[in-house]
C-alpha positions in Angstrom: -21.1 13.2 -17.4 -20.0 12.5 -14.2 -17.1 10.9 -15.2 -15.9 13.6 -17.2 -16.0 15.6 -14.6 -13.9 13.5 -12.4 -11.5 13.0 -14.9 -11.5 16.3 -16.3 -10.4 17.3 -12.4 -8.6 14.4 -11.7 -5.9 15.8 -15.3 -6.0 19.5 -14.2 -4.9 18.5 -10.1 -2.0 16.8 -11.7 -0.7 19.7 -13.5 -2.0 22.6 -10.8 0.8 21.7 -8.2 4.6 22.1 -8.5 6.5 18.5 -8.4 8.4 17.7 -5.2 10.9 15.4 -7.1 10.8 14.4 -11.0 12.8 12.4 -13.5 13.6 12.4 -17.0 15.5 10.2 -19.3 16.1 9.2 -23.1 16.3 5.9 -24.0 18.2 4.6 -27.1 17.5 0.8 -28.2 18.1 -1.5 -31.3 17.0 -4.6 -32.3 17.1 -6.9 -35.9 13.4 -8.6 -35.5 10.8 -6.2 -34.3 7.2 -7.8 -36.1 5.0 -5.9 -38.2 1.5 -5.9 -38.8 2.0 -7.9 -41.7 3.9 -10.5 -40.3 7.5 -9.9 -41.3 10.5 -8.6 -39.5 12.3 -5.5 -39.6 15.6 -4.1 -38.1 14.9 -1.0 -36.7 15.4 1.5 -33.4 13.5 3.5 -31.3 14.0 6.0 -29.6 12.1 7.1 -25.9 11.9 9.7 -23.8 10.5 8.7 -20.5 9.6 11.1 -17.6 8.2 10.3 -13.9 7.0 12.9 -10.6 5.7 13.1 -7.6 3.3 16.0 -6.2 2.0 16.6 -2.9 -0.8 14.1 -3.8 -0.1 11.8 -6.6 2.1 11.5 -9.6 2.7 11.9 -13.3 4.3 9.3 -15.6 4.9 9.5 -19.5 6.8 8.2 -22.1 6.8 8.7 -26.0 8.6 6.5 -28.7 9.7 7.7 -31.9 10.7 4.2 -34.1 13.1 4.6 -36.2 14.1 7.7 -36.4 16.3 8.0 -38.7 14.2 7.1 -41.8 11.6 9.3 -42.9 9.3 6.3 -44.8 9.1 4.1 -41.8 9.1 6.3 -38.6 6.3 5.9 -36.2 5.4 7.4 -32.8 3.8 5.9 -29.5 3.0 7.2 -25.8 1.4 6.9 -22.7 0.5 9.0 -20.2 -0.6 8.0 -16.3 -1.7 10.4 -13.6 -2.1 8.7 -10.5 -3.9 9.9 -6.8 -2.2 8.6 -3.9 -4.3 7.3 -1.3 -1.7 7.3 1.8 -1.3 11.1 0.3 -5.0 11.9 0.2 -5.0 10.3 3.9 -7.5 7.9 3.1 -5.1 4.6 3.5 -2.3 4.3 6.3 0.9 2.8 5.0 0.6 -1.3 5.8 3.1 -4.2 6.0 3.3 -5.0 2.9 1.0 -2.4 0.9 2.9 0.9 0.8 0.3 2.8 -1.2 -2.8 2.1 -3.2 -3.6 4.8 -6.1 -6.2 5.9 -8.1 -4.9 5.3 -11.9 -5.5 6.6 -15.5 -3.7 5.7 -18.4 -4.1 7.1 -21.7 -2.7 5.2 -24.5 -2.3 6.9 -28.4 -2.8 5.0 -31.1 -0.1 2.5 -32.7 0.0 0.9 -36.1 -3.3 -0.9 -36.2 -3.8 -0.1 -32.4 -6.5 2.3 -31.4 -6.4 4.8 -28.8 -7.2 3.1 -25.4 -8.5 4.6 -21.9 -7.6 2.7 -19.0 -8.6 3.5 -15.2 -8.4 1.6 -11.9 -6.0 1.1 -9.1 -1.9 0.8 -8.6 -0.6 -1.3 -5.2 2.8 -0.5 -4.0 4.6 -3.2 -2.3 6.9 -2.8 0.1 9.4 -5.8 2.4 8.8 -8.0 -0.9 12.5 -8.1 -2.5 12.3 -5.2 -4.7 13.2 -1.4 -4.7 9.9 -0.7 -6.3 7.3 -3.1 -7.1 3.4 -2.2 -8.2 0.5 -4.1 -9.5 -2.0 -2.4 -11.1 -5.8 -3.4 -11.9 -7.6 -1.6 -14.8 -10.4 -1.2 -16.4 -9.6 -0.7 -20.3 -11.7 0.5 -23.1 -10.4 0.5 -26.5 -11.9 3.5 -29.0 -13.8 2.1 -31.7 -13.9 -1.5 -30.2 -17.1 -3.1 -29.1 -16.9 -3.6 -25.6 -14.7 -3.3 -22.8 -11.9 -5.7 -21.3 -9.7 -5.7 -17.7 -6.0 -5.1 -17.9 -3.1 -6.4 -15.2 0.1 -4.7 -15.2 3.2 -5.1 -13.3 6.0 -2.8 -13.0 9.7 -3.7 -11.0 13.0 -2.4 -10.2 15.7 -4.6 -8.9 19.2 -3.0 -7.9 22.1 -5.6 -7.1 25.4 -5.8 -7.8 28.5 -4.4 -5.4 29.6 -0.7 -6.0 32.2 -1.3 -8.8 29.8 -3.5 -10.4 26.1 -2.0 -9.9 23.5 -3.6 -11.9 19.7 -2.8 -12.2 16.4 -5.6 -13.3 13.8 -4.0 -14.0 10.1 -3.9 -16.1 6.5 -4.5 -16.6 4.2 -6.8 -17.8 0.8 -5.9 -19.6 -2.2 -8.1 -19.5 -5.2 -7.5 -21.7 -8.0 -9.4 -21.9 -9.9 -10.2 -25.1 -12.2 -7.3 -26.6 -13.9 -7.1 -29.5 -12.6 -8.5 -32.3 -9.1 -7.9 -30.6 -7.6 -10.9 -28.6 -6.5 -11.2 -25.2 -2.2 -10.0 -25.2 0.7 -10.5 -23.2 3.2 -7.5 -23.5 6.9 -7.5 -21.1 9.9 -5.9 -21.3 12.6 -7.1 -19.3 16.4 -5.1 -18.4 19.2 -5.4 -17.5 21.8 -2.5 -17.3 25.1 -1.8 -15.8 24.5 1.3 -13.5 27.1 3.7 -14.7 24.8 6.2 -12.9 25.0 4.4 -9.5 28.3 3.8 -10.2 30.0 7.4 -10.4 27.2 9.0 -8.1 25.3 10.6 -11.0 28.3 12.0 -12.6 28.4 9.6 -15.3 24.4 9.8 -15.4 24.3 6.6 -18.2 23.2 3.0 -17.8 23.9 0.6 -20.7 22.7 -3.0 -21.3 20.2 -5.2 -22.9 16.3 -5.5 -23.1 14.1 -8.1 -23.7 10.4 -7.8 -25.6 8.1 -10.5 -26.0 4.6 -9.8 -27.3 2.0 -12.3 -27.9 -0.7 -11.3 -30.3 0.7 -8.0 -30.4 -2.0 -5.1 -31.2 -4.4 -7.6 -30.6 -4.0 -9.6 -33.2 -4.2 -13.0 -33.1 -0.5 -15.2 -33.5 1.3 -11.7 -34.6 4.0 -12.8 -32.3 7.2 -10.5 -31.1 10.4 -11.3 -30.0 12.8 -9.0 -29.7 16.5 -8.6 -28.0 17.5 -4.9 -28.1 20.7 -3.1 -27.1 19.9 -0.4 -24.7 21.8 2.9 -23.9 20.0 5.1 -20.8 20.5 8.7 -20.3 19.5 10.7 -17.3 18.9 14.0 -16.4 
């Protein structure tokens, strides 16, 4: 009950304030061997629209896939959606050496195929004077609906920018860990880009970045040796 409560006033905090900054984009990516439950390959696309923004105490990320779009027999939807409490905000951590920020953080996931919906909660580290533009690590607590039990999950989420002005290029990703639960087995989830920066190219007036992305999923859904590999073309939009 207790928890409900918190969370219940953790989700209505994060919509009550105005954003200071936000971010929205629309992803386009194709690929020729994206794994189904069954074990076969498919070409396909998907389609995303991603969205990210800071409040005067936290911030709001969430994305939502449509696959394959353009057929009616085959599409399929995902998304996820994170609310997160900032510490340094909240002023109960000053801003370290190395640790920019530590957050409170949910993660809500909706159901996918075979997945079930999954709860997550725990804590984000931001790392600054490491290499990276943006680079976060996040421990959580994950609880799978209609699965017996409970696992941990490790995530970690980058943005590299490099390149010279004519040529501005962007790394970037995450990686999922999830640990064993139920009669679902532990996964490995990343996906891995790298885009030309039209955007940071044309200062925003070309707001596009194009390139390629790389997804490799072991025991995807949790099941064990359903196994994805998958290079996509990738087409950014931003606004």
């Amino acid at each position: 009950m207790k928890f409900g409560i918190f969370l219940g006033s953790f989700l209505l905090s994060s919509f009550c304030f105005a954003s200071n900054w936000s971010q929205t984009n629309i992803q386009f990516l194709h690929g020729d061997t994206y794994r189904k439950a069954d074990g076969s390959d498919t070409v396909g696309s998907v389609m995303t629209v991603e969205h990210l923004s800071h409040w005067d105490y936290g911030s709001n990320f969430f994305f939502f896939d449509i696959s394959n779009p353009e057929t009616e027999s085959s599409t399929s939807y995902y998304g996820e959606f994170s609310p997160s409490l900032s510490m340094r905000k909240l002023d109960l951590y000053k801003e370290g050496s190395y640790v920019k920020d530590i957050s409170f953080q949910l993660n809500f996931e909706l159901p996918q195929g075979p997945a079930k919906r999954a709860n997550l909660a725990g804590l984000t580290f931001e790392w600054k004077n490491v290499g990276f533009d943006y680079l976060a690590t996040q421990f959580l607590y994950r609880d799978t609906m209609g699965v017996e039990g409970n696992t941990g999950q490790l995530t970690l989420v980058w943005i590299k920018r490099f390149g010279s002005e004519r040529a501005p290029f962007e790394f970037s990703g995450f990686l999922d860990w999830a640990g064993k639960e139920g009669y679902l087995s532990s996964n490995i989830h990343t996906q891995i880009n790298l885009l030309y920066d039209i955007d940071r190219k044309t200062a925003q007036r070309v707001p596009l970045k194009l390139g390629v992305e790389y997804k490799h999923w072991d025991n995807k859904f949790g099941i064990d040796g359903l196994n994805e590999r998958v290079p996509q073309v990738k087409l950014q939009w931003n606004f």
